[in-house]
TORDO-568256 format. One record per atom (N, C-alpha, C): x, y negated, z; atom name; residue number from 1. Coordinates in steps of 0.05 Angstrom, whole numbers. Each point is the difference from the previous one (the first is absolute). Layout:
N
SITE, u, v, w, lumlum, voba
SITE, X, Y, Z, CA, NUM
...
END
This chain:
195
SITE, u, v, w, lumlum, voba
SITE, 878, -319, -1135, N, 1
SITE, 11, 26, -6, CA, 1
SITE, 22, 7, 20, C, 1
SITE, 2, 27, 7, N, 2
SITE, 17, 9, 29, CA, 2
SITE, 32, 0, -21, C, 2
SITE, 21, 5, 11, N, 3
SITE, 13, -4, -9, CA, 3
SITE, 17, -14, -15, C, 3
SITE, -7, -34, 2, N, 4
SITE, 15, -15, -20, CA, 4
SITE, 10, -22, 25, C, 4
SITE, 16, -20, -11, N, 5
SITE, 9, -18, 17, CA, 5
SITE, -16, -15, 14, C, 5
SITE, -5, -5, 23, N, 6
SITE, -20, -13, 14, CA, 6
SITE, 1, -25, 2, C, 6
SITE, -25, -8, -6, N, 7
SITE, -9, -24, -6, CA, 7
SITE, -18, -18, 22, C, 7
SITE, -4, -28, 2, N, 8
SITE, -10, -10, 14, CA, 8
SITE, -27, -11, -2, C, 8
SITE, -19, 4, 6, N, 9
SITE, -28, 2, -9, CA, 9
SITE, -15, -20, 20, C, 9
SITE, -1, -29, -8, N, 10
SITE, -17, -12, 15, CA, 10
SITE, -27, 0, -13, C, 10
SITE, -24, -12, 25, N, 11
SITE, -18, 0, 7, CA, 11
SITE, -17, -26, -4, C, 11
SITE, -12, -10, -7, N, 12
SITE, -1, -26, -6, CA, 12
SITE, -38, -7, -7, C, 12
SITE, -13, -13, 24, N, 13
SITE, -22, -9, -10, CA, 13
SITE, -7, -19, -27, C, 13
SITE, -19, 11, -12, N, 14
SITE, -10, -13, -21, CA, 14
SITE, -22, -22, -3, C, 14
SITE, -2, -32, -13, N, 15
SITE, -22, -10, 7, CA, 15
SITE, -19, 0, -24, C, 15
SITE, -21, -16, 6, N, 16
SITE, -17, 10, -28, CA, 16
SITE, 9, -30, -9, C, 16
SITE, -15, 15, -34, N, 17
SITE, 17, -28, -22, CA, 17
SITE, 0, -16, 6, C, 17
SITE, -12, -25, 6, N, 18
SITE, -6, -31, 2, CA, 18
SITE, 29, -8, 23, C, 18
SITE, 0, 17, 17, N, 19
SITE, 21, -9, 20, CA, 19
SITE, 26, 10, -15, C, 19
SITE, -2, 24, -19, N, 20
SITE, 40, 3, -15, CA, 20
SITE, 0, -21, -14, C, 20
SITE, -21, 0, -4, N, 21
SITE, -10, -26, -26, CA, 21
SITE, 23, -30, 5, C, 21
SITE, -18, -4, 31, N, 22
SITE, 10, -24, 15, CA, 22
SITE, 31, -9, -3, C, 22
SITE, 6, 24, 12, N, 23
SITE, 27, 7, 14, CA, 23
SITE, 23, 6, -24, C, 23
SITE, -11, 8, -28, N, 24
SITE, 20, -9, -23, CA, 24
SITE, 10, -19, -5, C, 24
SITE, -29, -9, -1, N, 25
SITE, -3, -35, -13, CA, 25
SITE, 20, -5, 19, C, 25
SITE, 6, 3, 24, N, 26
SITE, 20, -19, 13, CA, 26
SITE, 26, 10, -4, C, 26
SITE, 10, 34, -12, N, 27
SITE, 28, 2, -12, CA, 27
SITE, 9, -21, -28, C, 27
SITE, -31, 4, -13, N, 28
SITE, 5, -16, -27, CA, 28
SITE, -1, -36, 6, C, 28
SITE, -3, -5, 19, N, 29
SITE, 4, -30, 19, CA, 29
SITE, 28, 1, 1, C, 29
SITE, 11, 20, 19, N, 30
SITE, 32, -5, -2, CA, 30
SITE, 13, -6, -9, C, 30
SITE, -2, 30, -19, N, 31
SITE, 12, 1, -25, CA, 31
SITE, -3, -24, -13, C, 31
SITE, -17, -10, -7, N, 32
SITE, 0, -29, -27, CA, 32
SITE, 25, -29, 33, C, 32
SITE, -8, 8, 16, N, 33
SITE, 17, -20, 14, CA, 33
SITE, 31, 10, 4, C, 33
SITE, 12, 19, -20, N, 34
SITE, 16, 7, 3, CA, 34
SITE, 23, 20, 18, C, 34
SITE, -28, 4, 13, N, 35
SITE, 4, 29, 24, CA, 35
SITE, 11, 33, -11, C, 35
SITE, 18, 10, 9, N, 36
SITE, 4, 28, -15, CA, 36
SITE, -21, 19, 15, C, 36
SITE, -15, 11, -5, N, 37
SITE, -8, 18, 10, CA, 37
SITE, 12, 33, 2, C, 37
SITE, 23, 2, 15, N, 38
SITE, 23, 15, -4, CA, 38
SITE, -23, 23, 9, C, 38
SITE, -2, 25, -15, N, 39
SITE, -8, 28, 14, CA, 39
SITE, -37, -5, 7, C, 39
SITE, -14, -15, -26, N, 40
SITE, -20, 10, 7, CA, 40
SITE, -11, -2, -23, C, 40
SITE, 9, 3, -22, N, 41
SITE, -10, 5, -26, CA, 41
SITE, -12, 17, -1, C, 41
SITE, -21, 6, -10, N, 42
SITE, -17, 23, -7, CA, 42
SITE, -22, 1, 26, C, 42
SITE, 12, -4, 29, N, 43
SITE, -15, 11, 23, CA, 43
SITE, -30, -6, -5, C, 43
SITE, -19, 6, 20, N, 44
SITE, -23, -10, 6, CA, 44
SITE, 10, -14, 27, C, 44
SITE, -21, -21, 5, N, 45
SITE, 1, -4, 22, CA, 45
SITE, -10, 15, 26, C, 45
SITE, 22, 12, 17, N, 46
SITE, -13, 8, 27, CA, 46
SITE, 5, -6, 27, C, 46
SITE, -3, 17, 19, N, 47
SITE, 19, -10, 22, CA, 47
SITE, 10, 32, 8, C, 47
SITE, 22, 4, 1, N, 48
SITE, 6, 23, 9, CA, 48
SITE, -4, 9, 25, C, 48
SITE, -2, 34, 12, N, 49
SITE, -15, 4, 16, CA, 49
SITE, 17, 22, 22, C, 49
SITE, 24, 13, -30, N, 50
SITE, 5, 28, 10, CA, 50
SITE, 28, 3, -17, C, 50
SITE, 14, 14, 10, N, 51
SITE, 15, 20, -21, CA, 51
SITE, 12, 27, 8, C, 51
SITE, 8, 15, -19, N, 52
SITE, 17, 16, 6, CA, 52
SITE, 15, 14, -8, C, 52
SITE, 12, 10, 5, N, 53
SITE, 37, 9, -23, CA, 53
SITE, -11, 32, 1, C, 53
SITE, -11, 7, -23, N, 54
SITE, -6, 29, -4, CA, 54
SITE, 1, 9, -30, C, 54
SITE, 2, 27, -10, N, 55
SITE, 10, 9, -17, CA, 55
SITE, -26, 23, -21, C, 55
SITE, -17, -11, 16, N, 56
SITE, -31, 13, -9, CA, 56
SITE, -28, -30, 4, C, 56
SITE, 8, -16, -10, N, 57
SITE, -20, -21, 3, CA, 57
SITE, -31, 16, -8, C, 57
SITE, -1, 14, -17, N, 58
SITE, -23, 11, -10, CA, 58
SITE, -19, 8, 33, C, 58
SITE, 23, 17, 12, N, 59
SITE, -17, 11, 29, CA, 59
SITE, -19, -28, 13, C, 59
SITE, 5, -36, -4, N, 60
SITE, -11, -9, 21, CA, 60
SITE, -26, -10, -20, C, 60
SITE, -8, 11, -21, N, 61
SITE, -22, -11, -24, CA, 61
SITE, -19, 13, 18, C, 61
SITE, -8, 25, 9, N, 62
SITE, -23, 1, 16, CA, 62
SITE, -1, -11, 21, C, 62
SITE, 30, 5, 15, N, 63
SITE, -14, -24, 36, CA, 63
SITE, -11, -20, -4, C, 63
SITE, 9, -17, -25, N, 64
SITE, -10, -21, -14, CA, 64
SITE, -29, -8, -3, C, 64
SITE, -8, 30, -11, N, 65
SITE, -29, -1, -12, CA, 65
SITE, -9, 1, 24, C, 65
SITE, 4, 19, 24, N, 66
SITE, -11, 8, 22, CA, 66
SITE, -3, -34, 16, C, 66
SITE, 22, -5, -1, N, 67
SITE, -11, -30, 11, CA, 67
SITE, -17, -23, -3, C, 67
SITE, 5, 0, -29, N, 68
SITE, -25, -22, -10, CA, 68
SITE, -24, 3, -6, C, 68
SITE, -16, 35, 15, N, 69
SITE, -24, 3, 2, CA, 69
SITE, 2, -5, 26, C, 69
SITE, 4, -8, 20, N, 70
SITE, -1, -12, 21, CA, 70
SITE, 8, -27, 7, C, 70
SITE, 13, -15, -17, N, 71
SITE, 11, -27, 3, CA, 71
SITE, -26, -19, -27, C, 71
SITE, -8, -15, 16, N, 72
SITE, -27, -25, -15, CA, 72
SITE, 19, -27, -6, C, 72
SITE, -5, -5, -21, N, 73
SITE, -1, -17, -17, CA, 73
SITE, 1, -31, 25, C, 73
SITE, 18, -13, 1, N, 74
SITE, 4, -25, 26, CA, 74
SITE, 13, -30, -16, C, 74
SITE, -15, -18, 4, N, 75
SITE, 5, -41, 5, CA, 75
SITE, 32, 3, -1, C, 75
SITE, 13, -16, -22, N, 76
SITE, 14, -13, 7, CA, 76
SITE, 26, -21, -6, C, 76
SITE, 3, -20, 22, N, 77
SITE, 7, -30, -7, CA, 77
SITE, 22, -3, 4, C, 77
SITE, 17, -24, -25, N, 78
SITE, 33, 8, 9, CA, 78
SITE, -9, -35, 2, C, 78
SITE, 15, -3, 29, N, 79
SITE, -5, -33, 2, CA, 79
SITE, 26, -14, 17, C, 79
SITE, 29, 17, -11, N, 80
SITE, 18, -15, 9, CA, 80
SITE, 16, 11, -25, C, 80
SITE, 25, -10, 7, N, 81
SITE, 29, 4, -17, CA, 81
SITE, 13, 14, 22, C, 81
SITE, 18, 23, -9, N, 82
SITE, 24, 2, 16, CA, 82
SITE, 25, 4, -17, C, 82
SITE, 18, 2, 20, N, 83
SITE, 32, 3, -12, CA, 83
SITE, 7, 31, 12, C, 83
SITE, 21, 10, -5, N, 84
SITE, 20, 24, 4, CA, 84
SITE, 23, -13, 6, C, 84
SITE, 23, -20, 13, N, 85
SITE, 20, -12, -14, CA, 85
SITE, 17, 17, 2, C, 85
SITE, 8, 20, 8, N, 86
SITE, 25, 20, -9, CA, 86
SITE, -3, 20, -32, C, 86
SITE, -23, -8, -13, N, 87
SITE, -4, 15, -27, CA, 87
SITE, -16, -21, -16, C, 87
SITE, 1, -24, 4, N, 88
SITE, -19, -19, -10, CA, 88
SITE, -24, 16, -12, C, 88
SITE, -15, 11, 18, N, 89
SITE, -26, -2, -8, CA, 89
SITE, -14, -17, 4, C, 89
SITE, -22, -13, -16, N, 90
SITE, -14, -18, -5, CA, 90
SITE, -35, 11, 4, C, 90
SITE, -17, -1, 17, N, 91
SITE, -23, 10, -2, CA, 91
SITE, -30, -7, 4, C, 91
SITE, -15, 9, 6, N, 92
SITE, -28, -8, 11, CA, 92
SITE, 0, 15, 15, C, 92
SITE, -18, -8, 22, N, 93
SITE, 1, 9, 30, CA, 93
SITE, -32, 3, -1, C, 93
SITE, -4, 22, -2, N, 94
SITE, -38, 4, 7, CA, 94
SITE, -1, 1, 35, C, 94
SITE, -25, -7, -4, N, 95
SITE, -13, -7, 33, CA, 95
SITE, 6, 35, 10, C, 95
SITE, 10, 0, 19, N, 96
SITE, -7, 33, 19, CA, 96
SITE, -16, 3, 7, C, 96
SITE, -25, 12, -13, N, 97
SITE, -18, 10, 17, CA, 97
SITE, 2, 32, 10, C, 97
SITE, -29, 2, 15, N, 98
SITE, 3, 26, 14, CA, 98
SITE, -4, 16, -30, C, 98
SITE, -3, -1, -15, N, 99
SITE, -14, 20, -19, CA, 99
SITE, 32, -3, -23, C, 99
SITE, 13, -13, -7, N, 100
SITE, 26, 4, -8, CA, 100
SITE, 24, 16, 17, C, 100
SITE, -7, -4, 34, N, 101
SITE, 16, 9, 13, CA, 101
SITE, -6, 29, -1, C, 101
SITE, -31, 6, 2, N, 102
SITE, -8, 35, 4, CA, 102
SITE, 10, 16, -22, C, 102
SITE, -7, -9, -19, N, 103
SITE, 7, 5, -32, CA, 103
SITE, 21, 7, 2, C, 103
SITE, 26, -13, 8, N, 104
SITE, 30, 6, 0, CA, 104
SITE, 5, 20, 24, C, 104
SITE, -9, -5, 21, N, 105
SITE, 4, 15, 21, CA, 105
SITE, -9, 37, -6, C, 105
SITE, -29, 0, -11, N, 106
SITE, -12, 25, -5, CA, 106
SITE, 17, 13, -26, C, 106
SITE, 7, -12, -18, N, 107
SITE, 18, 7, -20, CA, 107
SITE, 17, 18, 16, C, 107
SITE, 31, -24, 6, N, 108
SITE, 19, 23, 18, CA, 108
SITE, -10, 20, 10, C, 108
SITE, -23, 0, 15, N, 109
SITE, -6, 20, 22, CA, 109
SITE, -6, 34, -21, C, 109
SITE, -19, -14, -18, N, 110
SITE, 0, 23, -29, CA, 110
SITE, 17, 14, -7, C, 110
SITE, 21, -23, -13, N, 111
SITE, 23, 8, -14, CA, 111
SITE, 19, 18, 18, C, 111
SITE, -1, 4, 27, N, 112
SITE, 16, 5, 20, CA, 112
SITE, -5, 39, -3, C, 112
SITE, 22, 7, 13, N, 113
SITE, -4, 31, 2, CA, 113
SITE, 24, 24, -11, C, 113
SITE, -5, 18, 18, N, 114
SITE, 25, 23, -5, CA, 114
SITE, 13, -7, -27, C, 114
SITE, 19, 6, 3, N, 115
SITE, 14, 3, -31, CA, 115
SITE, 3, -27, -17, C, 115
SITE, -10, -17, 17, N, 116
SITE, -7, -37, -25, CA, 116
SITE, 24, -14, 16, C, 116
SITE, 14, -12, -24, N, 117
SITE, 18, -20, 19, CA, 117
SITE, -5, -24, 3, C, 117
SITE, 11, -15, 15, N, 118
SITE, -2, -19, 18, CA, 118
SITE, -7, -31, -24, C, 118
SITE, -15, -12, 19, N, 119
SITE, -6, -23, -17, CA, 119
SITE, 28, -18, -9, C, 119
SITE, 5, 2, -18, N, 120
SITE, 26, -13, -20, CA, 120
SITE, 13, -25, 9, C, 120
SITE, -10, -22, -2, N, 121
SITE, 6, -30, 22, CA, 121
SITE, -12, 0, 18, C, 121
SITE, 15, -6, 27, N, 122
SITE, -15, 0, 32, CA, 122
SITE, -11, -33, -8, C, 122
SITE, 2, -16, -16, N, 123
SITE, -16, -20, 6, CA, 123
SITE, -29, -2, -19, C, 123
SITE, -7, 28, -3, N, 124
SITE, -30, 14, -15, CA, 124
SITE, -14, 15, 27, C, 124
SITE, 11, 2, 25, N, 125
SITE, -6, 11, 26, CA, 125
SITE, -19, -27, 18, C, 125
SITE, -22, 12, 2, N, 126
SITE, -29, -8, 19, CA, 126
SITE, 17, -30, 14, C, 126
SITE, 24, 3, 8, N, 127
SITE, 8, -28, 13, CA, 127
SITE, 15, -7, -1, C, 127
SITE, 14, 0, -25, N, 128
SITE, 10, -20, -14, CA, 128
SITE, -13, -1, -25, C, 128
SITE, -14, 12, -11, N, 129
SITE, -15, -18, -33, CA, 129
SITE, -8, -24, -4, C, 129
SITE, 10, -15, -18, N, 130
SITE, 0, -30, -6, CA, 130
SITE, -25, 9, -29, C, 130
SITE, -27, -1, 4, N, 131
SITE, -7, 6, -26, CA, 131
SITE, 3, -31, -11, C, 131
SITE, 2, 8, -34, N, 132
SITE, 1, -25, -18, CA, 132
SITE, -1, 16, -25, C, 132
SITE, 5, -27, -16, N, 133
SITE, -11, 9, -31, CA, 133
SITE, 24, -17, -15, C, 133
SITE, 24, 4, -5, N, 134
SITE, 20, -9, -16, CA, 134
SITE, 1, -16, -18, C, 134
SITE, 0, -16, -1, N, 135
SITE, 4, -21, -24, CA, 135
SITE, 21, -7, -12, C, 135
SITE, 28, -4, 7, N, 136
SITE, 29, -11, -6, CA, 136
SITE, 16, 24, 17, C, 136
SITE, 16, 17, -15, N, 137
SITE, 24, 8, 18, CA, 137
SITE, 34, -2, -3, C, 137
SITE, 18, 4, 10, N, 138
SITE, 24, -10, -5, CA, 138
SITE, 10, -34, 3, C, 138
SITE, -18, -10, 10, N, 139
SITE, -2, -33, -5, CA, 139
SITE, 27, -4, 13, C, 139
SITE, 17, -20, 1, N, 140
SITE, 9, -18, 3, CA, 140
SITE, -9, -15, 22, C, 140
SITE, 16, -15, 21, N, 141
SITE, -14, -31, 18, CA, 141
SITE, -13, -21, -21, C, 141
SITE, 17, 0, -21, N, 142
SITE, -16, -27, -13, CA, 142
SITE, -33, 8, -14, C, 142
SITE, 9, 34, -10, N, 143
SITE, -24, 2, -10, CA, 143
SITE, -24, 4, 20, C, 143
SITE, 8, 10, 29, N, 144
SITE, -25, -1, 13, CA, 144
SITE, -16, -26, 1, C, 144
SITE, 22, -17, 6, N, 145
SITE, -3, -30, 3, CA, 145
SITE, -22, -4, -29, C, 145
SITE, 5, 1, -22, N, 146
SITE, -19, -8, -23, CA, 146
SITE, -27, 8, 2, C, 146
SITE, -2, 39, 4, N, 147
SITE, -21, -1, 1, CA, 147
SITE, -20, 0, 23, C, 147
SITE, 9, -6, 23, N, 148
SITE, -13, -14, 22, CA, 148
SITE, -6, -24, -5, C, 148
SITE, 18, -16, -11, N, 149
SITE, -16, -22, -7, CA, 149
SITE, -20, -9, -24, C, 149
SITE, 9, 25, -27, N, 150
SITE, -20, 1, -15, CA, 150
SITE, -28, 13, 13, C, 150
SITE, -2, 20, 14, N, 151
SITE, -23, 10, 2, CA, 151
SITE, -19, -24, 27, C, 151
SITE, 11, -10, 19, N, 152
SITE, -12, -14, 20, CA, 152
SITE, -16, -27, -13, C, 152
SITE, 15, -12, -33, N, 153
SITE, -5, -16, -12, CA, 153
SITE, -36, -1, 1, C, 153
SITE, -10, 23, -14, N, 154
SITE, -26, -1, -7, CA, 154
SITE, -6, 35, 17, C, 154
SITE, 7, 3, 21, N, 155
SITE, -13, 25, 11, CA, 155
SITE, -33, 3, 4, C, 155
SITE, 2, 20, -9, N, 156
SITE, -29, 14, 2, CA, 156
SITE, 0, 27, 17, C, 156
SITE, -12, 17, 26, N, 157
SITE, -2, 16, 7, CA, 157
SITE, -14, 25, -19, C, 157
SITE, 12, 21, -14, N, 158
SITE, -6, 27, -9, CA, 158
SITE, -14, 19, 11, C, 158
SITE, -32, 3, 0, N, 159
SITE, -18, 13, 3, CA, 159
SITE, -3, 27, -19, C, 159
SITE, -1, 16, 16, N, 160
SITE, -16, 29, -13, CA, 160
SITE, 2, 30, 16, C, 160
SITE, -3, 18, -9, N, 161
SITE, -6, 20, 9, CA, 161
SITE, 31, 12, -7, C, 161
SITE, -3, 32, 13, N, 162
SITE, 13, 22, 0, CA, 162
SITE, -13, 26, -11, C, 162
SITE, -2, 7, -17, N, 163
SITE, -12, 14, -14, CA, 163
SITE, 10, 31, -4, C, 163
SITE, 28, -1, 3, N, 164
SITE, 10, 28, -5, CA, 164
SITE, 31, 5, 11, C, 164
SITE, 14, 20, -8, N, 165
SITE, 24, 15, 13, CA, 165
SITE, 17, 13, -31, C, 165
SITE, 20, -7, 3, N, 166
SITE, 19, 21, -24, CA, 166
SITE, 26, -1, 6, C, 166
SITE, 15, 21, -15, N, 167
SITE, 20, 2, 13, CA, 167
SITE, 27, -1, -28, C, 167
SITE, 8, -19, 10, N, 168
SITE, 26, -9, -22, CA, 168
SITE, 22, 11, 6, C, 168
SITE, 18, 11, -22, N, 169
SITE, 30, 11, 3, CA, 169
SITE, 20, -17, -17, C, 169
SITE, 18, -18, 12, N, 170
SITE, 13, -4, -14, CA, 170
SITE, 11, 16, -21, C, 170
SITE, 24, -5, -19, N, 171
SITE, -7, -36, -12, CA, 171
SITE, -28, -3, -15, C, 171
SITE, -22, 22, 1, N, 172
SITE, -19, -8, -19, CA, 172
SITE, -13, -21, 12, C, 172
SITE, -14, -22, -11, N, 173
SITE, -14, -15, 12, CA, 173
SITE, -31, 0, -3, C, 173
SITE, -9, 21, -5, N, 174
SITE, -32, 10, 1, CA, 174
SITE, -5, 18, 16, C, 174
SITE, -21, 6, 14, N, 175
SITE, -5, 21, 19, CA, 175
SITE, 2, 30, -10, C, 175
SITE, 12, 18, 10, N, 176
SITE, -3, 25, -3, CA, 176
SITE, -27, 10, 3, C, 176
SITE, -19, -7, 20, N, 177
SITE, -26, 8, 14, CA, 177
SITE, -5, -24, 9, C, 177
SITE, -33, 1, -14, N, 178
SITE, -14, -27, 9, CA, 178
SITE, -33, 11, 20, C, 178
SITE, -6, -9, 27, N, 179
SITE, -21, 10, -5, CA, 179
SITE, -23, -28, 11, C, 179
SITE, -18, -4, -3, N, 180
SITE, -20, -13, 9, CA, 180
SITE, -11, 4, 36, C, 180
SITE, -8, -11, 14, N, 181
SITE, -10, 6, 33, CA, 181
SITE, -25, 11, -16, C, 181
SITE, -4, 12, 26, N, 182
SITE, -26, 5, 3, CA, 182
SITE, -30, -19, -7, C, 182
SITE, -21, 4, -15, N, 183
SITE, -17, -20, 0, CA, 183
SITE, 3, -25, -20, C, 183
SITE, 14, 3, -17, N, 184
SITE, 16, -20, -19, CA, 184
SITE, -7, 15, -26, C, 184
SITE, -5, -14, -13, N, 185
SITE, -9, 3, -24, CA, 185
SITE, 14, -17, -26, C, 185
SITE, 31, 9, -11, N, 186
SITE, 7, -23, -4, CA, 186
SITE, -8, -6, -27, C, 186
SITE, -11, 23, -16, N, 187
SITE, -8, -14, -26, CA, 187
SITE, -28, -25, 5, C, 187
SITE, -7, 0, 15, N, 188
SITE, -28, -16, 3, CA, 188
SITE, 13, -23, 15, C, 188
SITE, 18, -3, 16, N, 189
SITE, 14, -19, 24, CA, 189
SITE, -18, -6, 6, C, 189
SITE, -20, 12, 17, N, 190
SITE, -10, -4, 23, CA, 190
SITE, 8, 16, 22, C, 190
SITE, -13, -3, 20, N, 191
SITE, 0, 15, 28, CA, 191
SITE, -28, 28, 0, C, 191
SITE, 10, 22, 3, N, 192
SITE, -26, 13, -5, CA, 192
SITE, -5, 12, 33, C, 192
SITE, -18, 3, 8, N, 193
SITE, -9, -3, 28, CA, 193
SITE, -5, 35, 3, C, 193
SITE, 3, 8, 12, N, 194
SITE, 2, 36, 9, CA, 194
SITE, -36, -3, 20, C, 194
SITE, -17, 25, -5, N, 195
SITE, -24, 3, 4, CA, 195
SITE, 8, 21, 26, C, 195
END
């Protein structure tokens, strides 16, 4: 809505179930090991992509739509850990491929244009983006220390797809606008192939 206090509207890829699936099970891992999971109650799991400090979020629900009939359904594997240490973030580090990189790159380029302001954190900008998928934030040195050593105990690499795009406003922690890529079919979770 035009006129109200402006708000910050990130961007955030979506994966299909089996991999949020995954990637709970390992908050609810923490958590039982005594981890706070400060600031991600409620979330889904994503990796953020975008943001931006605007006061009409409704206006970017179609660029939205407009993009994910052009953006397909893409692999993918989180097969490290990383840290933040000036904000103790705690995360999973998915492999970079070219098709995570285009995805983020063609976004901006979308989202971009007269009258739109500027992408919100320069480290959401083509070269500096660290993509990841949050697990622990606010940590502590000792707590990074735990769950690095809890998670390396019995690590397993996190397989799955990317399935969709929505756009979160704080403080709510559900998407304002959710949409599916192109070619995705998510009530069936399969891959549906274009003729």
């Amino acid at each position: 809505m035009q006129g109200t206090e402006p708000k910050t509207a990130y961007f955030t890829l979506r994966f299909d179930a089996p991999t949020e699936r995954s990637i709970i099970d390992l908050w609810i891992a923490l958590a039982e090991e005594g981890v706070e999971l400060v600031g991600l109650s409620g979330h889904r799991p994503h990796i953020t992509v975008s943001a931006y400090e605007t006061d009409d979020v409704e206006s970017y629900i179609p660029l939205l739509a407009e993009f994910a009939e052009t953006a397909a359904r893409f692999p993918l594997r989180f097969e490290a850990i990383g840290v933040f240490p000036t904000n103790g973030v705690i995360f999973l580090a998915p492999t970079v491929t070219h098709a995570l990189r285009a995805t983020h790159r063609t976004l901006l380029a979308h989202l971009t244009g007269p009258g739109r302001p500027p992408v919100r954190h320069e480290q959401l900008l083509p070269d500096r983006w660290i993509p990841h998928c949050t697990l622990a934030a606010g940590a502590d040195p000792g707590t990074v220390a735990q769950v690095i050593t809890f998670l390396t105990r019995a690590w397993q690499p996190v397989a799955g797809w990317v399935e969709g795009i929505g756009i979160r406003v704080p403080p709510d922690t559900t998407d304002v606008y959710d949409v599916s890529f192109a070619g995705w079919d998510a009530r069936k979770d399969v891959f549906v192939e274009e003729d």
